[in-house]
C-alpha positions as CSV (number, residue, x, y, z in Angstrom):
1,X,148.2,60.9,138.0
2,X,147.9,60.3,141.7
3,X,149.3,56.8,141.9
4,X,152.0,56.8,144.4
5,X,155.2,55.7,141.8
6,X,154.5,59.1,140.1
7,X,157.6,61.5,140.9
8,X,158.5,64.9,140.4
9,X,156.3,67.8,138.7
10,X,154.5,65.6,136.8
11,X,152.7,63.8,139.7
12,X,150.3,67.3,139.6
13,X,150.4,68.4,136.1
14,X,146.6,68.7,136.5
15,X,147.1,71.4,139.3
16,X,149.5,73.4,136.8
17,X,147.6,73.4,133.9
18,X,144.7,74.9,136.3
19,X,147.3,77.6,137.0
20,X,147.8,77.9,133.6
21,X,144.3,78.5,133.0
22,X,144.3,81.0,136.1
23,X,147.1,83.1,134.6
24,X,145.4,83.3,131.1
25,X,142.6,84.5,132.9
26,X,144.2,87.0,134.9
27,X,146.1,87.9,131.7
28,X,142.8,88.5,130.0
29,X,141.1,90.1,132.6
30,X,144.1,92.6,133.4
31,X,143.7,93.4,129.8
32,X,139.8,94.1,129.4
33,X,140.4,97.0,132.7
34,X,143.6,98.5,131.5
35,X,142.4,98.9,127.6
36,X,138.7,99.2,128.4
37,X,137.1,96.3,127.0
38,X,139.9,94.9,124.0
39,X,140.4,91.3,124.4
40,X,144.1,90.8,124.6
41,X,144.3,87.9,121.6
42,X,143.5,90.5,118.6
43,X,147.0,92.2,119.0
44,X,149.7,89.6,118.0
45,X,152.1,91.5,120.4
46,X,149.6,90.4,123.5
47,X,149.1,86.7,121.5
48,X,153.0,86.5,122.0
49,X,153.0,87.7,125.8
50,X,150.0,85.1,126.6
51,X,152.4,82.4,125.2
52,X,155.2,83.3,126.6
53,X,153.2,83.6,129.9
54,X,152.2,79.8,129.5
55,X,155.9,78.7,128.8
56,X,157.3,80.3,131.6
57,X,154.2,79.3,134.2
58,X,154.9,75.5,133.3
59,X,158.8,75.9,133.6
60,X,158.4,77.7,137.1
61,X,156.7,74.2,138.3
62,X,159.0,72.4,136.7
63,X,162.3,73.5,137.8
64,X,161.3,74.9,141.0
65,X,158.9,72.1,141.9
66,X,156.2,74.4,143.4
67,X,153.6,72.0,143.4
68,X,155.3,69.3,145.7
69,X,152.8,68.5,148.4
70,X,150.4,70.9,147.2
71,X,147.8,68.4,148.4
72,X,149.2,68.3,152.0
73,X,149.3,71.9,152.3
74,X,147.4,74.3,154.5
75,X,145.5,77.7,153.5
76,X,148.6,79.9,154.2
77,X,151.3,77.3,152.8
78,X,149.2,77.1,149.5
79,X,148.9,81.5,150.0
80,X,152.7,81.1,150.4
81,X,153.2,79.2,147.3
82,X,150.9,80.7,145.4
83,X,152.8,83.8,145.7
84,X,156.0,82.1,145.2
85,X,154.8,81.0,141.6
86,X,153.8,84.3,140.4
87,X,156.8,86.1,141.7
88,X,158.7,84.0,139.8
89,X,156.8,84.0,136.7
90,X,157.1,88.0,137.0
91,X,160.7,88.1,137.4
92,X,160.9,85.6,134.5
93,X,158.7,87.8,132.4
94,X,160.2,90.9,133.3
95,X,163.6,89.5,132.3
96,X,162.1,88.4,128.7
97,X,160.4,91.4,128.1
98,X,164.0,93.6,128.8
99,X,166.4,91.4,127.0
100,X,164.0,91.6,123.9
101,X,163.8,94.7,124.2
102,X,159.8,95.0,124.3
103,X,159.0,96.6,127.4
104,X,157.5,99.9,125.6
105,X,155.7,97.6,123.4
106,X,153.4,96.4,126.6
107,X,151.2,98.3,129.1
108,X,153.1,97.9,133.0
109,X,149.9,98.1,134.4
110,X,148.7,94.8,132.5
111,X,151.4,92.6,133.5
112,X,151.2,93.8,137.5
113,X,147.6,93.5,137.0
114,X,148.1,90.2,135.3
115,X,150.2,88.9,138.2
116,X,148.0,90.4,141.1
117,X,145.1,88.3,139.2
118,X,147.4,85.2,138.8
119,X,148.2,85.5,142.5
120,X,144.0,85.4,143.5
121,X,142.9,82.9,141.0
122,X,145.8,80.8,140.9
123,X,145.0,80.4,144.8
124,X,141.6,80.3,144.9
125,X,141.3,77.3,141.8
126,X,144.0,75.1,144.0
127,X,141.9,75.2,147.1
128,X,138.6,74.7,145.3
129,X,140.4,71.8,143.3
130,X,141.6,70.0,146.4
131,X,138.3,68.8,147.3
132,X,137.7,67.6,143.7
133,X,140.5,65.5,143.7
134,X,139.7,63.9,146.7
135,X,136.5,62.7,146.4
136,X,138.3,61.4,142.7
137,X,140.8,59.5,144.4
138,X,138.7,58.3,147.3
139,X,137.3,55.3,145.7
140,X,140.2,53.8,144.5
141,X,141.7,51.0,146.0
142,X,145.0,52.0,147.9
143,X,148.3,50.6,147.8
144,X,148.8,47.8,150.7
145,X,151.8,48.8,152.9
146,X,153.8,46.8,155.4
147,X,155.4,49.1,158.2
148,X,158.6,48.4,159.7
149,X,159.7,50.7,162.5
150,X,160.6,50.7,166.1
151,X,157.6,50.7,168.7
152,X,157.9,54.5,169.6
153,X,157.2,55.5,166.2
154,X,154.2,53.7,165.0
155,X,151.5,55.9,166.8
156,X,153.3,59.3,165.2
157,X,153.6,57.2,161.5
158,X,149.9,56.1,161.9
159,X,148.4,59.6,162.2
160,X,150.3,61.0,159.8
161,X,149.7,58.4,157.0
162,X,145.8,58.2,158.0
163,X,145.7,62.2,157.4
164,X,147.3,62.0,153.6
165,X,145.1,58.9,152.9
166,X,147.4,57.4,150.0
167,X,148.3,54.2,151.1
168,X,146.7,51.7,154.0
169,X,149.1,50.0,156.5
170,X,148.1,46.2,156.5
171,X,150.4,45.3,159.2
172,X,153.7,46.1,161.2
173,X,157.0,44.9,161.9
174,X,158.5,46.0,165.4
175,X,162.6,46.3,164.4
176,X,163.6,46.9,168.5
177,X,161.4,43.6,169.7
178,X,159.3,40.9,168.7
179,X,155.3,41.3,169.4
180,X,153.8,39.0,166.5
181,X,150.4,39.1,167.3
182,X,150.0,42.0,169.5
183,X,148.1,45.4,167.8
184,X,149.6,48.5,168.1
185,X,147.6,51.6,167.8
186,X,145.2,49.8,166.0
187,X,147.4,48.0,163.8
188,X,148.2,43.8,164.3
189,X,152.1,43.5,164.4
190,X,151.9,40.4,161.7
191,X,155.6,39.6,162.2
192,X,158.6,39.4,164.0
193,X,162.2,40.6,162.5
194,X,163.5,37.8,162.1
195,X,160.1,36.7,159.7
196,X,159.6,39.5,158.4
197,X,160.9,38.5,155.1
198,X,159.1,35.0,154.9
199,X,155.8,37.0,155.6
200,X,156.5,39.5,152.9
201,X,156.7,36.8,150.3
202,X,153.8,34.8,151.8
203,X,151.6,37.3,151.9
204,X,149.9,39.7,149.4
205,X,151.9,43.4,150.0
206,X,152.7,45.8,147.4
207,X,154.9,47.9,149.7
208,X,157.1,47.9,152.1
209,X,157.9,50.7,154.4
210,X,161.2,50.7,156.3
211,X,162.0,53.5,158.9
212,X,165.7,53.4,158.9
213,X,167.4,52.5,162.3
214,X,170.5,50.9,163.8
215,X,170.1,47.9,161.2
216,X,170.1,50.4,158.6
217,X,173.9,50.3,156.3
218,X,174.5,53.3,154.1
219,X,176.0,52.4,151.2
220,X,177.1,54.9,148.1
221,X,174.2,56.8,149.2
222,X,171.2,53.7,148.4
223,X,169.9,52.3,152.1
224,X,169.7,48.8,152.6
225,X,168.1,46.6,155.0
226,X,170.0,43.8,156.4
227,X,168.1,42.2,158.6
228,X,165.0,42.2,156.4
229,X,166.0,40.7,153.6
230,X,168.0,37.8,156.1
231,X,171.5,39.6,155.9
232,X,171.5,39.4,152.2
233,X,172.3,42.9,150.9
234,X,171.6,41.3,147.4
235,X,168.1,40.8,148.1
236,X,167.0,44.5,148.4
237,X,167.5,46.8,145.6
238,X,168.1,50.2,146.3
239,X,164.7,52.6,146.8
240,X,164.0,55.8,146.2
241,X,163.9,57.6,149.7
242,X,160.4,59.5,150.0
243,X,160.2,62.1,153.5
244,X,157.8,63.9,151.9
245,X,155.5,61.6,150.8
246,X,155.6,59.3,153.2
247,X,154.9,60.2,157.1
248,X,158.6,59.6,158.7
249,X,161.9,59.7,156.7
250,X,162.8,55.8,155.3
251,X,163.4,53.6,152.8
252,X,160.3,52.2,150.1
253,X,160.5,48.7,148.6
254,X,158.6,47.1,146.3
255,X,157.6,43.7,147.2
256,X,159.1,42.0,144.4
257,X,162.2,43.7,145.2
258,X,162.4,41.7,148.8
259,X,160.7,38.2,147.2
């Protein structure tokens, strides 16, 4: 689930079916103080609103996306989104309940109970989960990434990409002068330009990474590079654009798209 051609919400469905599990347990625990002790499965009224709560939790991080980056992000971002998610989830609910006209069939106090609960354990299971997949996804062999960029941006690109850990940069391609040879933050610039696109083939890559600039044409919204690919547009097939996922803004090729 964590290889790097995974898009969308799907690419974290294991971090929203942990939510899922947060909000039944909020749900359930919101019942147990508010009725004293029933479990909220024996009514079939409750039964309906726990299912209805998991529908509408899975659609929030669908549509809205609210998992996007949720590895990248920071105490407060994930507090942030955390709340985002079960504001949502409330609205959403709130709506249901009115236009079906069962709002005097449910206890208010549950369902803000329910969401205060989401809010805390939904929060609290993505930070302890973080670590978890980490240490999963540590041993696996990462994706083998060729960087093209001008000079000024490879120390910035470098940082950024050894903090999110999901790919390793194997080599470098200056695009504003040649400097086969030379190493660069720590990195060997294995080709000029101009070779770039013989080394690409040569050599065993499964990525390439190209930070658009001056070479760059726009064209019906797809980047191309021309210079890469030897001035043949035909060459390179249009990539999805990642500047998210990636450290910088450009373009992703696969290397069988260049070869």
């Amino acid at each position: 689930m964590y290889k790097r051609n995974s898009q969308g919400w799907l690419k974290h469905i294991d971090f929203i079916l942990w939510d899922v599990v947060a909000l039944q347990l909020a749900f359930i625990v919101a019942y147990l103080i508010r009725m004293s002790g029933a479990i909220p499965y024996a009514s079939e009224q409750y039964r309906i609103l726990a299912i209805m709560f998991v529908v509408v939790d899975i659609l929030i991080a669908a549509i809205f996306n609210t998992m996007h980056n949720v590895m990248k992000r920071g105490p407060y971002q994930e507090f942030v989104q955390s709340l985002k998610q079960v504001v949502l989830v409330l609205a959403v609910m709130s709506l249901y309940m009115l236009s079906v006209k069962s709002g005097d069939a449910f206890s208010r106090i549950t369902i803000y109970l329910t969401a205060g609960f989401h809010l805390v354990f939904g929060y609290l299971i993505r930070m302890a989960w973080k670590p978890a997949v980490r240490r999963i996804v540590k041993d696996k062999p990462k994706p083998t990434l060729t960087l093209v960029a001008e000079e000024e941006r490879i120390p910035e690109i470098i940082e950024k990409s050894s903090a999110a850990n999901d790919f390793e940069i194997k080599g470098i391609v200056l695009s504003d002068r040649d400097a086969a040879g030379e190493e660069i933050f720590g990195k060997t610039v294995v080709a000029n330009l101009a070779d770039a696109a013989d080394y690409i083939c040569r050599e065993w890559v499964d990525e390439v990474f190209n930070i658009p600039v001056s070479f760059v044409r726009f064209r019906s919204g797809f980047r191309w590079s021309e210079r890469i690919t030897g001035g043949d547009s035909h060459r390179a097939v249009p990539a999805d654009v990642y500047p998210d996922t990636y450290p910088a803004s450009g373009v992703k090729y696969r290397r069988q798209e260049l070869c």
